[in-house]
N, C-alpha and C positions, 0 to 999 in steps of 0.2 A: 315132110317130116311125119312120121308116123309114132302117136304116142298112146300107151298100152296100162289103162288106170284099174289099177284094181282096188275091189271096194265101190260101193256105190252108194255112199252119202253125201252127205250135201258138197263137202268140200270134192270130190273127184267130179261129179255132176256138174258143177259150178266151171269147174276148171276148162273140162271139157266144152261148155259154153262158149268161155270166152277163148279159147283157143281156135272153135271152129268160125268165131266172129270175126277174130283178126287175119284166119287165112280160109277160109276155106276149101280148098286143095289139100290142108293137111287131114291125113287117113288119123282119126282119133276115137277109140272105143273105150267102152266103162263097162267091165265085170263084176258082177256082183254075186257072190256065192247063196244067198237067197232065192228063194220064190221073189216073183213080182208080185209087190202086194206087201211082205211079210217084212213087216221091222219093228224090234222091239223098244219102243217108246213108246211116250205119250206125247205130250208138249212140248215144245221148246220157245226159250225166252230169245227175245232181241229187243235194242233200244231205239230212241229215234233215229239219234243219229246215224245209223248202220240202214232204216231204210233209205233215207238220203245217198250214202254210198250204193246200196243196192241201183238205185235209179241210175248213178252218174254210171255203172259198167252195162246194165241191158235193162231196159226199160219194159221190156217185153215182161221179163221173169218178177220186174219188183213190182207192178200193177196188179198180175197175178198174187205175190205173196202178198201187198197190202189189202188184199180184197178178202182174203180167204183168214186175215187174220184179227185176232181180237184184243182190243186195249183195255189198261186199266189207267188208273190216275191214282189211287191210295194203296197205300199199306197196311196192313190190321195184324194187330199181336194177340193172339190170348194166351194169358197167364196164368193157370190154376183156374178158377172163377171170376177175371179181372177180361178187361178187353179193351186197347187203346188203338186208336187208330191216327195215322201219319198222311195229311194229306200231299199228294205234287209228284209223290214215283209215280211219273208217267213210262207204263213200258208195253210193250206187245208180245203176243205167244201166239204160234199158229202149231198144229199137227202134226206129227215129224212123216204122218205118213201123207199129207195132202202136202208139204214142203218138196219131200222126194219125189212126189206124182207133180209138182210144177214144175220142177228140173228139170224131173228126165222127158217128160213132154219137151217142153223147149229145148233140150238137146236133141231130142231125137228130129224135130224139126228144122232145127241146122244140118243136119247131117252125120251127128254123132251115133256110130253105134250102140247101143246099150242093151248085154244078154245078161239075163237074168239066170238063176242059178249053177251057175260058173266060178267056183271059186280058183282063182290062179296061187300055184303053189311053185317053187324054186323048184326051176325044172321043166317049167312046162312050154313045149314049144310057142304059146300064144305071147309068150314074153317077149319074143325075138321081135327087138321094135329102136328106134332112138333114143326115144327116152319112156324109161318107164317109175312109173308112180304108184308110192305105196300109200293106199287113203285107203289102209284095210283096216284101221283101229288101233286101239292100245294094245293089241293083241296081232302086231301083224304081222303074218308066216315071212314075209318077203324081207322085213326088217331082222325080222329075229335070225333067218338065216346067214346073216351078216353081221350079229351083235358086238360081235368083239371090232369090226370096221366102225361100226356106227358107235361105239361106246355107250351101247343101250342100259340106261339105271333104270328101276323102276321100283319105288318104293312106296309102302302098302300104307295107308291112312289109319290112324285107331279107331277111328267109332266104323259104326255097321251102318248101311240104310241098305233099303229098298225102293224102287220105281214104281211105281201103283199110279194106276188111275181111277175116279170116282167118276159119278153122273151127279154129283152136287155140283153146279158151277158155280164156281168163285169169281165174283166180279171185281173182288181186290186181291194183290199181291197178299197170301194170308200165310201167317205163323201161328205154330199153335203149341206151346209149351205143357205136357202134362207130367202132372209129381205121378209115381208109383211107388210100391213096397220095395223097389228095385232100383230106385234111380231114375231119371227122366227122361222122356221121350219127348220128340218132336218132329212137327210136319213143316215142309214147304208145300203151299200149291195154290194151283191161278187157274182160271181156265183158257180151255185155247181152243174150242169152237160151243157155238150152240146147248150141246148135252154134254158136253164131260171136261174134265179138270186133271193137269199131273197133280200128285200128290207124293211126295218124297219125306219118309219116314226114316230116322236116324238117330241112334242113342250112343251110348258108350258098350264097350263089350261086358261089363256086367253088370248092367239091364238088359242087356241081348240075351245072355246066357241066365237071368234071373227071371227073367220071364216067360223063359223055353222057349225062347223065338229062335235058338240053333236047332228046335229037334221040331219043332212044331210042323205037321203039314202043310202045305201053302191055305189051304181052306182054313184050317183051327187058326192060324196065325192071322190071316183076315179078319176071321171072327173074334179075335183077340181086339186087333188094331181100332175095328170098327166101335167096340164098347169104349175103348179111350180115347178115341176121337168124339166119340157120338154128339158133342156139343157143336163143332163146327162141322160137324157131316151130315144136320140135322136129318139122321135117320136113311142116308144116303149109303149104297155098299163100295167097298172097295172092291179094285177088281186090277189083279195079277195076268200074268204071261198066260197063255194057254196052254202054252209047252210045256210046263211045269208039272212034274211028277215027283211027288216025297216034299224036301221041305220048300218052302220059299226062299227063292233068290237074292239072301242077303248079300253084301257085298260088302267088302274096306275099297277106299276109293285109290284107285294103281296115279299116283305123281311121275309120270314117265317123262327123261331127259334123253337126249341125243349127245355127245360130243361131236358129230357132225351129222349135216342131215342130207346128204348126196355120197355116194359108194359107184364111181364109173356112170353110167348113166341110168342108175338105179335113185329117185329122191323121194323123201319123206314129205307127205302131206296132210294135214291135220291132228289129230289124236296120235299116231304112227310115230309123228316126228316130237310132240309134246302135249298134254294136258293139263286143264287148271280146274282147277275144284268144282264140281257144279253149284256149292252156293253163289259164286256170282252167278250164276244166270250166262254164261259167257263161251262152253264151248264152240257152238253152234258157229258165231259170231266172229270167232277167232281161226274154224275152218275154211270160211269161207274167204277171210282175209289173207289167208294162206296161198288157195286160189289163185286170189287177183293179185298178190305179188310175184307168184310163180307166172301167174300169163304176161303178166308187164315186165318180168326178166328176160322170157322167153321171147318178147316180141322185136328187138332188136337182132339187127344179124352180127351177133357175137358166138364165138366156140360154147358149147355146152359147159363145161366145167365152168368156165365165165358166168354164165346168165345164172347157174344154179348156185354160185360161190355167192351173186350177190341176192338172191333170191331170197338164201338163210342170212346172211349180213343184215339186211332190212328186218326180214320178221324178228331175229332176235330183238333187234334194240327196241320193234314196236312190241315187244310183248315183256318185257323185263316192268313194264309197272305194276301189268296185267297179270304178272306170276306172283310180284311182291304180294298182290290184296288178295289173291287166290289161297296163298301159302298163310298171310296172318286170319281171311277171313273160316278156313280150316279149322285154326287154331281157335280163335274162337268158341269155335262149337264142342272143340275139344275140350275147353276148360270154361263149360256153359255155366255151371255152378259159383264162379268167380262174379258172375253179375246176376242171375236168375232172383236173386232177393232185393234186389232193389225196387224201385215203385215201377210199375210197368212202364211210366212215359220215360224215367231213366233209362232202363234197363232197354226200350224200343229203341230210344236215340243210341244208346250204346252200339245198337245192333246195327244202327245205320253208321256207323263209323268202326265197324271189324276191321276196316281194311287196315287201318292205321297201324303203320309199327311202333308206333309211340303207349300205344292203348296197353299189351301187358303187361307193362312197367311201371305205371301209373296207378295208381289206388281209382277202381272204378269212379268212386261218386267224387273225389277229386279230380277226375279226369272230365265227368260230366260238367260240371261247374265252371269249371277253367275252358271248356269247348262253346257253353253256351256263353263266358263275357267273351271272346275272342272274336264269336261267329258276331257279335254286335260291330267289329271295326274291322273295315278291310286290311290295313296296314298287318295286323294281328294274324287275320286270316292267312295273308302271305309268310309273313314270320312261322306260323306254326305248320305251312306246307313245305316250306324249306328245311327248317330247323328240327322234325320230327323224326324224318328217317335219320341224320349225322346223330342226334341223340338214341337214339334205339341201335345202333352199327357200336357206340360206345360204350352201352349198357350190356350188348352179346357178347361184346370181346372181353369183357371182366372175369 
């Protein structure tokens, strides 16, 4: 079998892995239209339980990532001049660029090909293969030439953010809510090696456009960020793309859906085929699961349309809870003002229960109150896991 991955992030890397584990005789290459070297992030989150799986599919690569990466145990909010902190989110971040440099070493020590600045576009003879895989991004040439087959939707998020990295490392999961003349702004960021931290800034679109962060240079607009952060960046700079010429690379965040995610023997893998917000912390996580359901359809000797019919069967149903808290935890941040004056340890615990579709419905500090007698009984606790979504599906349809 010869199979033809374009795109070279984690999820085609991955795949490629385990594909060349279970046969090796099969001819398997990964292009990536990049420099080697060059990808535009900083950090990426994962939980525990996702190293655990990493081990059980190649032990090789999870050793690797667990060594190269770095934990936290709390959560920190700051609020105006306020600062609460949540102890027990235990979670990890490693470097999106030391992640890709652990991959594609262990692929290419299997035997996987992997050429660097090759981007594969419809049409190009390198495609001619069994199966070929699109793990090119929310943006992907190979999908979109086929959008009306694949039933590609993709629809644009309201608020703005930006990907920035700092050299303040953050040894907790940290939030950081700041008032302006404009409306509010706010940070995620954690560290994920040694010297530097993601740092992901995102407001509404007017404070975007109130504070000339649509016209602003990427430098002014840094120098902006860094004066309203300056509490939790204690005097630390931000630091943007380097490719960046004119303004900085704001962004609405693209909600991409497939109606199906295989066209002949052409299949969707990761971002390509679906996205979920990055405030959970969860793309990363959900491409590579992608991966190891694709390698474990493909590892039986079934017809192609088969293995890849159930390939999407599986990830769907595994990812439909993972879209629900993506979709309300979005929301959220969208309508931040609906909880931001509350007392921080509310408005914190709020922030650790987005996911919930129960929550917009609900009068916050009623909502808070009714969460913390509930979380005292387990019986309660189940009652209010069950019975939250059927009451939020009845409060939409009104």
């Amino acid at each position: 079998m010869k199979v033809v991955c374009a795109g070279g992030g984690p999820a085609s890397l991955y795949l490629a892995i385990l594909l060349k584990q279970q046969d090796a005789s099969r001819d398997v290459s990964v292009h990536e239209k990049n420099p080697e070297g060059a990808t535009y992030g900083w950090g990426v989150t994962y939980w525990p339980d996702m190293l655990d799986t990493l081990r059980a599919h190649d032990r090789v690569s999870a050793g690797a990532i667990e060594e190269h990466s770095v934990r936290w145990s709390d959560g920190v909010a700051h609020v105006r001049d306020l600062t609460t902190v949540h102890h027990g989110d235990e979670g990890f971040a490693i470097g999106r660029h030391r992640l890709l440099r652990i991959l594609a070493e262990r692929a290419g020590d299997l035997g996987v090909d992997v050429r660097y600045g090759q981007a594969l576009a419809p049409g190009d003879p390198a495609l001619e293969a069994d199966l070929v895989v699109a793990g090119d991004g929310s943006r992907s040439l190979l999908r979109d030439r086929h959008a009306e087959q694949f039933g590609t939707r993709i629809v644009s998020g309201r608020n703005r953010f930006v990907w920035l990295g700092t050299t303040k490392v953050f040894h907790s999961f940290t939030f950081s809510f700041v008032e302006t003349d404009h409306g509010w702004l706010w940070c995620y960021a954690y560290g994920f090696d040694g010297t530097h931290s993601t740092c992901i800034v995102e407001c509404s679109p007017d404070t975007w456009t109130g504070l000339g962060l649509d016209v602003l240079a990427q430098d002014a607009a840094l120098k902006l960020l860094e004066e309203l952060f300056a509490g939790p960046l204690e005097g630390h700079p931000l630091i943007g793309r380097t490719d960046v010429d004119g303004p900085s690379q704001w962004q609405q965040f693209p909600t991409v859906t497939n109606r199906v995610w295989s066209h002949g023997n052409l299949v969707l893998l990761g971002d390509a085929a679906h996205t979920t917000h990055y405030s959970i912390g969860a793309g990363t996580t959900l491409a590579m699961q992608d991966a190891m359901a694709l390698a474990r359809a493909l590892r039986e000797p079934a017809p192609l349309p088969s293995a890849l019919g159930e390939y999407e069967r599986i990830r769907r149903r595994e990812l439909l809870p993972v879209q629900s808290a993506a979709r309300h935890s979005a929301g959220w941040y969208e309508n931040l003002t609906r909880y931001i004056d509350l007392e921080p340890h509310q408005m914190f615990a709020l922030l650790g229960q987005r996911h919930s579709p129960l929550l917009p419905y609900v009068p916050p500090q009623l909502y808070y109150r009714v969460d913390r007698a509930v979380d005292r009984a387990q019986a309660l606790r189940s009652l209010k896991r069950w019975l939250g979504p059927r009451i939020a599906r009845i409060l939409q349809n009104k």
